[in-house]
N, C-alpha and C positions, 0 to 999 in steps of 0.2 A: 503665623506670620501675616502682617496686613499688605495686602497689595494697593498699589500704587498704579493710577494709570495717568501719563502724559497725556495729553493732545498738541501734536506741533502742526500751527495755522501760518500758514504766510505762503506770498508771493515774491520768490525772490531766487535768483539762478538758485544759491545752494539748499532751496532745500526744494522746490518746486520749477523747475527747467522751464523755458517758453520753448513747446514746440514747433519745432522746423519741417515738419515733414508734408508739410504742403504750402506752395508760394504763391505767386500771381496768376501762373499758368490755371490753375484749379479755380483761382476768380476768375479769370477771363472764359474757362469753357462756363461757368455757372454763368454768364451774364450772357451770352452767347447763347446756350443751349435757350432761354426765358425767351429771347431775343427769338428762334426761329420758334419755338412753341407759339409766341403769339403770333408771328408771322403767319404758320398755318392755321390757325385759329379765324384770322382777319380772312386767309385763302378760300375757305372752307365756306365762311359768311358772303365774301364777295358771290360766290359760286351758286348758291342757295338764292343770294337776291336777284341774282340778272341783271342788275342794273348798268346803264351802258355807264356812266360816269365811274362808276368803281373796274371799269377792263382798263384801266393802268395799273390799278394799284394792283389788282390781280395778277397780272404779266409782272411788275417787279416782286411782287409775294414769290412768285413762282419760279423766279431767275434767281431769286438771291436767296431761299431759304436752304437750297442745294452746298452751293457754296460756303455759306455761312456754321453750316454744320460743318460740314468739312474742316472748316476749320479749328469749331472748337474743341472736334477730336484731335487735330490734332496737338492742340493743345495740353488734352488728356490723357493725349499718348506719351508726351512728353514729359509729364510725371511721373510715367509709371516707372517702377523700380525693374521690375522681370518685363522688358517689353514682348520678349520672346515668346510669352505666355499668356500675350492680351485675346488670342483666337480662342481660347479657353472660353472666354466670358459667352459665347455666340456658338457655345457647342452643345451647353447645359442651360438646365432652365430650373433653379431653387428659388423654391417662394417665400421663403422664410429668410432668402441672400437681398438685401438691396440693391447692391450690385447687379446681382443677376437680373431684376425687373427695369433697371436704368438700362443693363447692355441690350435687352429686347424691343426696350422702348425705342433706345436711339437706331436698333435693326428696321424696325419695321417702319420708320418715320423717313429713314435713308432709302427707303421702295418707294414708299407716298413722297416724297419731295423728288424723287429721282422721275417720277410718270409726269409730271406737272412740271418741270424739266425741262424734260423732252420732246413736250406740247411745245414749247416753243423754237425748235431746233433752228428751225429757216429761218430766225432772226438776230442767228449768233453768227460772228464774224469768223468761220471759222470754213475748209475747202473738203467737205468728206466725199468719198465715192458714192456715185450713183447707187450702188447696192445697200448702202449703207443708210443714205437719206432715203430708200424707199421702205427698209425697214422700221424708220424712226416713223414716218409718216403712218404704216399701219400699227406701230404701238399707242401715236396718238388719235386714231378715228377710234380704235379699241378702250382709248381712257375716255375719251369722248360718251360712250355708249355705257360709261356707268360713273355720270358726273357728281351724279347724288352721293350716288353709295360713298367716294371718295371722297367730295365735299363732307362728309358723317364723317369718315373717318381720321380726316386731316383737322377738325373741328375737336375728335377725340383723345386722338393722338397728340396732339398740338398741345392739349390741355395735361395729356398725365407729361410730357417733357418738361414744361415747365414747373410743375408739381413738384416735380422728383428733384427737380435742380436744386428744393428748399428741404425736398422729404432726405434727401443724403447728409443734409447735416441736421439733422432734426435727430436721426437716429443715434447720433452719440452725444447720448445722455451727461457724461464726464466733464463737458463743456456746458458753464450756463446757458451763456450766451446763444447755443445752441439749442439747449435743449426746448425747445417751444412747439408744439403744434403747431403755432400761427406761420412759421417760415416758411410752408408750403404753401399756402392761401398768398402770402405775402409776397411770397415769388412771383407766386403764377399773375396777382393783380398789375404786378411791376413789369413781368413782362410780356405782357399783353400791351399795354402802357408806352415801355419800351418800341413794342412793332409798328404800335400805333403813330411814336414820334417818328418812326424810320419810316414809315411809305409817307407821310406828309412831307420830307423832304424833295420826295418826288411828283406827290400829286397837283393835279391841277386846281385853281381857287375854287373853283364850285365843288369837287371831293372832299379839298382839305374843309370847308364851310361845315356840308353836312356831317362833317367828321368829329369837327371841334367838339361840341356840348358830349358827344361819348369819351373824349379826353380827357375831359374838366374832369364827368362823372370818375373816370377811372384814379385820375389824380387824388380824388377826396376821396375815394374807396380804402387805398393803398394808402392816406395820409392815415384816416381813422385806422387800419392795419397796424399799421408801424406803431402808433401812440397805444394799442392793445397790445403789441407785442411789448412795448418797451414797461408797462406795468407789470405783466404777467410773468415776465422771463426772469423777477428781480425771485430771490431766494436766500434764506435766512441761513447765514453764512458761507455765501457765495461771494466770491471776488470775481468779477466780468460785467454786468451789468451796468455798473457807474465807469467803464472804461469806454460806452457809448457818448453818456448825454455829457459827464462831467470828467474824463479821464482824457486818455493817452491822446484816443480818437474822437473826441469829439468836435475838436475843431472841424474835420474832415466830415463828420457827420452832421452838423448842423448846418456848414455851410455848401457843402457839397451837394448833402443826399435830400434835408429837408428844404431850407431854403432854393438853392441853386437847382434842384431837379424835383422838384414838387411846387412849391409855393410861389414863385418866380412864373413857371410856365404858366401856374395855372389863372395869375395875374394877369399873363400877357394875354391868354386865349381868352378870359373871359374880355377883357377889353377890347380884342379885336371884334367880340359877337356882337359890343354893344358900340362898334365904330369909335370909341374911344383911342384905338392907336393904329396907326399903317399897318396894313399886311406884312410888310417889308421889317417893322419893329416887329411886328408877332413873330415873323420867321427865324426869332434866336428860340423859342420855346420849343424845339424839337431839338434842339442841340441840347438844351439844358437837361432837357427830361435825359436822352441817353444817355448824360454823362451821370445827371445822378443813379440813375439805372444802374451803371455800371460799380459806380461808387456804393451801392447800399450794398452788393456782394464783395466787394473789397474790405469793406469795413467791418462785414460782419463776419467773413474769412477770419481777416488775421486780428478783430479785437479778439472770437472764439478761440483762438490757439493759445493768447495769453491768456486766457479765461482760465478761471478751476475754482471746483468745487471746497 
C-alpha cells in the first residue's frame, strides 16, 4: 500500500493558535531588567573613573537601579501562574535551567544594587532610628572599602542581566522571531543605550556633553544589531519574520523602535555636538531612545508569540 504524507502549513486560529501565555507584563520586566543592567554597568564605570562630573549620575544610577528592579519583579511575579512557588527559583541552582541562571542573576544584582542603595541613605526623605542609621552608616564605610571590587562586579553583573533579558527568549527555538543568538547582544547594546537615555535626563550639560558621542556610538551599534538580526532570523518556511519590517507590527517597529528610538535621537545628538540645534531641542532624544527601548521588547514579545515555524 503506498503511503501518503500531508504537510498542513498555515497561520491561522484553527489550525495554529497565537499564544497567549505571556503579555505586557513580560515586556515591561524585559525592558526594565536592560534598563537596570545598564544602569549598573554606567555605575560600575562611573566608580572606576572618579570623575567629579559623573557623582550625579552615579547617586541616581544608584538610587534608582534598586527601585527599578523592584519593580520589574514585580512585574514578573505577576505573570507567574504557581506564585506560591517563585522562592523555589532561589533555593536551587540548574545550569543547564535558564531560569535558574536569570533567578541568580537577578539574587545577586538585588545585594550589589541594594549596598549602593544604602550608600546613600542620609539623602532620602525618610525618619529611621538612630540605631538603625548608625548601622546603614557602617554598612556604607564597609562598601566603601571595597569600591573596586563592586564597581567589577556591578559592571559584570549589570552585563549578564541584561544578556539574559534577550538570552530568555533566544532559548525557544519554536518561535522564529526568537530564535536568534543576536537577541542577547541586542538587548544588552539597547540597554545600556536605554540607561544611558535615563541618567541624561537628569545630568548636568557638561556630563550629558561628554556623554553624547558614547550615545551616538551605542545607537549605531544597536542600529547595525537590529538590521543583523532582522537578516539572520528570516528562515525557510518560517512565518514571523515579515511580521517585523512588513506585517502586523511593523508600523510600531519602524516608527517606534527604528526611527522614533534610534534614528531621530541620534539625529538630534549629533546635531546638538555640532551646535546645529538647542540643548533644549536635543533634550526630546532621551525620551525617544527609552520609548523605543521599550518598544523593540514589546514588539518583539508579541510579534514572537504569533511567530511559528
Amino acid at each position: 500500500m503506498d503511503s501518503t504524507e500531508i504537510s498542513v502549513v498555515g497561520n491561522n486560529e484553527g489550525v495554529t493558535p497565537v499564544l497567549e501565555s505571556w503579555d505586557w507584563t513580560v515586556a515591561g520586566y524585559l525592558f526594565i531588567g536592560g534598563l537596570v543592567g545598564g544602569l549598573m554597568i554606567f555605575a560600575g564605570y562611573f566608580m572606576l573613573r572618579k570623575k567629579r562630573e559623573f557623582d550625579r549620575g552615579l547617586r541616581i544610577a544608584d538610587l534608582a537601579g534598586l527601585p527599578l528592579l523592584a519593580l520589574g519583579l514585580a512585574l514578573l511575579f505577576a505573570d507567574l501562574s504557581n506564585k506560591e512557588n517563585a522562592w523555589r527559583f532561589f533555593t536551587t541552582f540548574r545550569p543547564s535551567s535558564p531560569m535558574s541562571w536569570g533567578s541568580w542573576i537577578l539574587a545577586v544584582a538585588t545585594v550589589l544594587l541594594g549596598l549602593r542603595f544604602i550608600r546613600h541613605h542620609r539623602l532620602l526623605p525618610w525618619d529611621l532610628p538612630q540605631s538603625v542609621i548608625r548601622l546603614l552608616d557602617r554598612v556604607t564605610r564597609w562598601t566603601d572599602t571595597i569600591a573596586r571590587p563592586v564597581a567589577g562586579a556591578s559592571m559584570v553583573v549589570g552585563t549578564s542581566l541584561a544578556l539574559y533579558t534577550g538570552f530568555l527568549l533566544s532559548t525557544i527555538t519554536a518561535r522564529p522571531i526568537w530564535d536568534s543568538g543576536l537577541l542577547p547582544p541586542l538587548f544588552l547594546i539597547s540597554g545600556i543605550a536605554s540607561a544611558g537615555a535615563f541618567l541624561c535626563l537628569w545630568l548636568e550639560s557638561e556630563a550629558h556633553r561628554k556623554l553624547a558621542p558614547l550615545s551616538v556610538s551605542l545607537c549605531l551599534v544597536e542600529l547595525a544589531l537590529l538590521f543583523t538580526y532582522l537578516a539572520t532570523v528570516r528562515s525557510p518556511g518560517s512565518f514571523g519574520p515579515d511580521l517585523l519590517t512588513t506585517g502586523s507590527f511593523a508600523g510600531w517597529f519602524w516608527a517606534l523602535v527604528v526611527f522614533g528610538g534610534l534614528l531621530i535621537p541620534v539625529t538630534l545628538e549629533i546635531s546638538e555636538i555640532r551646535h546645529w540645534v538647542s540643548q533644549r531641542v536635543a533634550q526630546i532624544a532621551p525620551y525617544l531612545k527609552l520609548a523605543g527601548a521599550a518598544g523593540l521588547r514589546f514588539v518583539v514579545l508579541f510579534a514572537g508569540l504569533e511567530s511559528i515555524l
